[in-house]
BAPABA-511946 format. One record per residue (C-alpha): residue in one letter; residue number from 1; x, y, z. Coordinates in steps of 0.5 Angstrom, whole numbers, plus 500, padded with zeros to 3 digits. Layout:
<nodes>
+------+-----+-----+-----+-----+
: type : seq :  px :  py :  pz :
+------+-----+-----+-----+-----+
:    A : NUM :   X :   Y :   Z :
...
+------+-----+-----+-----+-----+
</nodes>
This chain:
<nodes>
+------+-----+-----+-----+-----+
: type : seq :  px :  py :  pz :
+------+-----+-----+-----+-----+
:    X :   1 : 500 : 500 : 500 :
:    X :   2 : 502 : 507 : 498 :
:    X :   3 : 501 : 513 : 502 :
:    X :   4 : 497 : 518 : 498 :
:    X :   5 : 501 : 524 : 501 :
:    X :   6 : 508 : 520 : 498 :
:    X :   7 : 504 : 520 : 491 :
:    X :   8 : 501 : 527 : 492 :
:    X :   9 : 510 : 528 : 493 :
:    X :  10 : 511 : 524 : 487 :
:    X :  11 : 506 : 527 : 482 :
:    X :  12 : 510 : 534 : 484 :
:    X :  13 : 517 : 532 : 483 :
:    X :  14 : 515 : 529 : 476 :
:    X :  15 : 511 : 536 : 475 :
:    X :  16 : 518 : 540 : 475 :
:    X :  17 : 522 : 536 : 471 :
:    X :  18 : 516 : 537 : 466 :
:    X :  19 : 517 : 543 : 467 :
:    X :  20 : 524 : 545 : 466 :
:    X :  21 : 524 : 541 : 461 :
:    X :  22 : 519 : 545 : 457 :
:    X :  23 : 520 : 552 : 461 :
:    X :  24 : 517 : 557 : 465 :
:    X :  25 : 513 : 561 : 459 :
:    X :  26 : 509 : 555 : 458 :
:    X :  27 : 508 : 552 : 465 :
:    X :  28 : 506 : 559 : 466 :
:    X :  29 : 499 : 558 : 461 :
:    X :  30 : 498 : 551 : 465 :
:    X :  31 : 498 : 554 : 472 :
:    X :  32 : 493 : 559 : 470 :
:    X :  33 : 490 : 554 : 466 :
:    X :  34 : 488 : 550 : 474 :
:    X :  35 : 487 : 558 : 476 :
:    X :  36 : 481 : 558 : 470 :
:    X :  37 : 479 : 550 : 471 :
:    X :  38 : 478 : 551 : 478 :
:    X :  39 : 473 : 558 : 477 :
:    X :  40 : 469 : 554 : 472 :
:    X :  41 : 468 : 548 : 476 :
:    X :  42 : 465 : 553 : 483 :
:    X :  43 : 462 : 556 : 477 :
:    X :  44 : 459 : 550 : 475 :
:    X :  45 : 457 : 548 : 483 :
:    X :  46 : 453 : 554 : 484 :
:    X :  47 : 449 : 555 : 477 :
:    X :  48 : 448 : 549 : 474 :
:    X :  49 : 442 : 545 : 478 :
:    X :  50 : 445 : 537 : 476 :
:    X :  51 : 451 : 539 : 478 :
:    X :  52 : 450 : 544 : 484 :
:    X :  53 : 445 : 537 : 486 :
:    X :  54 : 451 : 533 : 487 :
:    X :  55 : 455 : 538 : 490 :
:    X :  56 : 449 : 538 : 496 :
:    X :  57 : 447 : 530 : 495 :
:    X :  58 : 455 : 528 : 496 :
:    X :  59 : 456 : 534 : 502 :
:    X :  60 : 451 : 531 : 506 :
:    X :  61 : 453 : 523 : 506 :
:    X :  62 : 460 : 522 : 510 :
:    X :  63 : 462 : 516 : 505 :
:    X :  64 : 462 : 514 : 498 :
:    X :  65 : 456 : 515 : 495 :
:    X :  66 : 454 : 514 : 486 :
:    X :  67 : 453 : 523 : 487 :
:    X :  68 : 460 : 524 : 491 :
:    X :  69 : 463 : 520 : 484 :
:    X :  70 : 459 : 524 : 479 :
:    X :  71 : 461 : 529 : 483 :
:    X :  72 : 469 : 527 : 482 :
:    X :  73 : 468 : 526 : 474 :
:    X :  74 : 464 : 532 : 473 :
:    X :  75 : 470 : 536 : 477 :
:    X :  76 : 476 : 531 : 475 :
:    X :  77 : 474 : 532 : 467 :
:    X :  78 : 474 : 539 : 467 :
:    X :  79 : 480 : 539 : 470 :
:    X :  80 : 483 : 535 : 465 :
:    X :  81 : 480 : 538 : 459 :
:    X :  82 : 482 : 545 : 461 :
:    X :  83 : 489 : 543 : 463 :
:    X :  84 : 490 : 539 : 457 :
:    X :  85 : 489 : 545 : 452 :
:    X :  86 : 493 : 549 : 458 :
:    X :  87 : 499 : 544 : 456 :
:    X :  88 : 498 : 544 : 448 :
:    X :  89 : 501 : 551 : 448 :
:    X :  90 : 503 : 555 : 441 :
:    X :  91 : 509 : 557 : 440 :
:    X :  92 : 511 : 564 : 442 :
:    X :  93 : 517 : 567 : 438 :
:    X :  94 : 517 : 573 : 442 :
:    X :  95 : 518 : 570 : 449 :
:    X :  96 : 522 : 564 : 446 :
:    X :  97 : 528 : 567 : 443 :
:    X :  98 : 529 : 571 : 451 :
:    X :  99 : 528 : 565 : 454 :
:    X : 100 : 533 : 560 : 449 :
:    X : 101 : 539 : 567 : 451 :
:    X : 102 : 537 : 565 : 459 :
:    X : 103 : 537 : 557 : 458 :
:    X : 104 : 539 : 556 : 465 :
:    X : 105 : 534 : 561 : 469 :
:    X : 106 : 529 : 559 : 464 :
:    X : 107 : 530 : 551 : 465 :
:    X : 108 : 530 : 553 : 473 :
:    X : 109 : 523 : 557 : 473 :
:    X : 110 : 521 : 552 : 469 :
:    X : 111 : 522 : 547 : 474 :
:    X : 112 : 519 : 551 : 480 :
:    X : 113 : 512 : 552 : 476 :
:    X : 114 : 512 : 546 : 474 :
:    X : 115 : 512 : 544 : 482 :
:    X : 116 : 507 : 549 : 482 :
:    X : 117 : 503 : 547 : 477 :
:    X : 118 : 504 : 539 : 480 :
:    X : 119 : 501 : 541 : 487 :
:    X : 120 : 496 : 544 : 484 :
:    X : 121 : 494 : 539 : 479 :
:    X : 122 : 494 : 533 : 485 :
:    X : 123 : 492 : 537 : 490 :
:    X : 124 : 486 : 539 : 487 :
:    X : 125 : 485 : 532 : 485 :
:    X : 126 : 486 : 529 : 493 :
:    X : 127 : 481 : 535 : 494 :
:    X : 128 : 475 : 531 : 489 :
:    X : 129 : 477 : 525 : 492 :
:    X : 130 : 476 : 528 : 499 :
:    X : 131 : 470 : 531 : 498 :
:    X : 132 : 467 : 525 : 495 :
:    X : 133 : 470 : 519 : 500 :
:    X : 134 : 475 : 517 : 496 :
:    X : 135 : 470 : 512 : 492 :
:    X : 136 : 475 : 508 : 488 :
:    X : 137 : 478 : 500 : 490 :
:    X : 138 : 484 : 502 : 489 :
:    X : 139 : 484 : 509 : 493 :
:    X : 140 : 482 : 507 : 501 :
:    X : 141 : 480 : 513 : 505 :
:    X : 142 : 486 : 514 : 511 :
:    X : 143 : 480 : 515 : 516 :
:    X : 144 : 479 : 508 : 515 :
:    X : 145 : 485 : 505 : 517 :
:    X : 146 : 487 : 510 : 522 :
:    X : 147 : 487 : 505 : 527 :
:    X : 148 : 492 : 502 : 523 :
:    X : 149 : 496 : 508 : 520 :
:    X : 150 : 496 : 514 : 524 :
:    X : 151 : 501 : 517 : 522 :
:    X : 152 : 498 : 517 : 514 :
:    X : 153 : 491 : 520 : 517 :
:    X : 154 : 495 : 525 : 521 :
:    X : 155 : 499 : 527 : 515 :
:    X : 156 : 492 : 526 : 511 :
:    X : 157 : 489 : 531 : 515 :
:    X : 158 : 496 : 537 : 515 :
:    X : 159 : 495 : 537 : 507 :
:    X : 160 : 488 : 537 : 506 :
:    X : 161 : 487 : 546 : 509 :
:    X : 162 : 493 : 547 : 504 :
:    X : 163 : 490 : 545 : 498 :
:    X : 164 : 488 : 549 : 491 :
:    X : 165 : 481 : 549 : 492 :
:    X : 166 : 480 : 549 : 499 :
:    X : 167 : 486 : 556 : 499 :
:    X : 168 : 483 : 558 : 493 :
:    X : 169 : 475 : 558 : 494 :
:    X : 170 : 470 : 564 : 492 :
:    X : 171 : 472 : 570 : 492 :
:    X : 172 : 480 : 569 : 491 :
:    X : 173 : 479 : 564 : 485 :
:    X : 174 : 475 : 569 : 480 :
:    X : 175 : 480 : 575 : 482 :
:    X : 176 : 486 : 570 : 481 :
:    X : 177 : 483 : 568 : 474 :
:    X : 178 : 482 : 576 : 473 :
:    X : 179 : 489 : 577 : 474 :
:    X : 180 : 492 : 571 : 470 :
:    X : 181 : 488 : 574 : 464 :
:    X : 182 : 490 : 580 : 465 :
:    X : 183 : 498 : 578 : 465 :
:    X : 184 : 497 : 574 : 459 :
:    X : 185 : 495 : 580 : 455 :
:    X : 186 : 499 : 585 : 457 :
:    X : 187 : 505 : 579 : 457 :
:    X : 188 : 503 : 573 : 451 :
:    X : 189 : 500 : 579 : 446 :
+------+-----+-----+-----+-----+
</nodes>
């Protein structure tokens, strides 16, 4: 067995080595493109009946139930989505030919936003998994065995305040989404 909190570590190592691969003006559209998904979906929660149903039925229930994993697919999908087409970046001549002069600084920008973007991306899937009781085989709830591991569920319940969409809740997220939109258009364009 794996401890959730050594897979979260694991996702984010391997989020920086992508992004000091691929470079910091590239990591910097996937970070706001977690920024937006993250806004879509409380958007999504408060004005969409079907889904603003789920969000009502899986609070209410302590354990798995089908609501809590409609619940994890509708917000794990649009998040895929979103970062997918954050991560399908064009070529932008402009920023690349300053970031091929500084390789060094460029390389290691990007492995610090690809670390961000590695927390936020599996931070925000731990988060769904939580708020829908883990509802998958493979993935035990740590409450469950915290007679067993206490250590896990201890470290569990460190983590789960400093998640993305526990930190970034309404209102930051709608101004931090502002701000990136504003910055992709004073910088990219």
């Amino acid at each position: 067995m794996v401890s959730i909190v050594f897979v979260f570590w694991m996702l984010v190592v391997l989020f920086g080595f992508v992004g000091a691969i691929r470079g910091w003006a590239k990591e910097l559209l996937v970070t706001f493109s977690v920024f937006l998904s993250l806004a879509f979906s409380r958007l999504l929660e408060s004005y969409v009946p079907f889904v603003e149903s789920l969000v009502l039925t899986s609070a209410s229930s302590n354990t798995a139930t089908p609501e809590g994993t409609s619940l994890f697919w509708t917000r794990a999908i649009v998040l895929g989505v979103v970062v997918f087409f954050g991560y399908q970046t064009v070529y932008i001549p402009r920023v690349a030919s300053r970031a091929a002069r500084e390789r060094l600084q460029d390389t290691l920008l990007g492995l610090f936003l690809g670390a961000i973007n590695g927390y936020l991306i599996a931070g925000t899937l731990w988060y769904y998994l939580s708020e829908a009781h883990y509802p998958f085989n493979g993935i035990t709830d740590p409450a469950q065995v915290g007679n067993l591991f206490p250590n896990v569920l201890e470290s569990v319940q460190k983590y789960m305040p400093y998640l993305p969409p526990r930190l970034l809740g309404e209102p930051w997220i709608y101004f931090v989404v502002f701000i990136a939109f504003i910055f992709v258009l004073v910088v990219y364009i």
